[in-house]
Residue, then its C-alpha position, 0 to 999 in steps of 0.5 A: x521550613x528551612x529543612x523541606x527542600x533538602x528532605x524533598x531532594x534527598x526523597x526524590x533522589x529514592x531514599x525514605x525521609x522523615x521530618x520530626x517535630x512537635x505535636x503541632x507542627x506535624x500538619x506544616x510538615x505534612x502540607x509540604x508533602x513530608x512524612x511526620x513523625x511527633x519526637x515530643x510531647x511538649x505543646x505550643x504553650x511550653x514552647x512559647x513559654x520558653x521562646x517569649x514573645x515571638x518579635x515583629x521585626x522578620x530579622x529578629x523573629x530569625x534570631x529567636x527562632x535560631x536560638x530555640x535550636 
């Protein structure tokens, strides 16, 4: 996550964080030592039917996942 130090910083810094995301990316937040909180119900399936086939190349992978946002 991209996002993670930040939270951490601005955690460690005394404030309260918490990191949205979908159903199944709330244990990856909370492996990072960040407090999950579900924002949708959408499921992996309907994110990949949107998303297509995630691309091998780690450059092109950057580029579809900047586009979901």
């Amino acid at each position: 996550f991209s996002h993670a130090p930040l939270a951490t910083a601005v955690r460690n810094a005394g404030h309260q964080v918490l990191m949205g995301g979908i159903e199944w990316v709330l244990p990856n937040i909370a492996s990072v030592g960040l407090a999950p909180v579900k924002i949708s119900p959408v499921s992996m399936e309907e994110v990949s039917a949107f998303m297509g086939a995630m691309p091998e190349d780690p450059l092109d992978q950057l580029k579809a996942v900047g586009r979901v946002y």
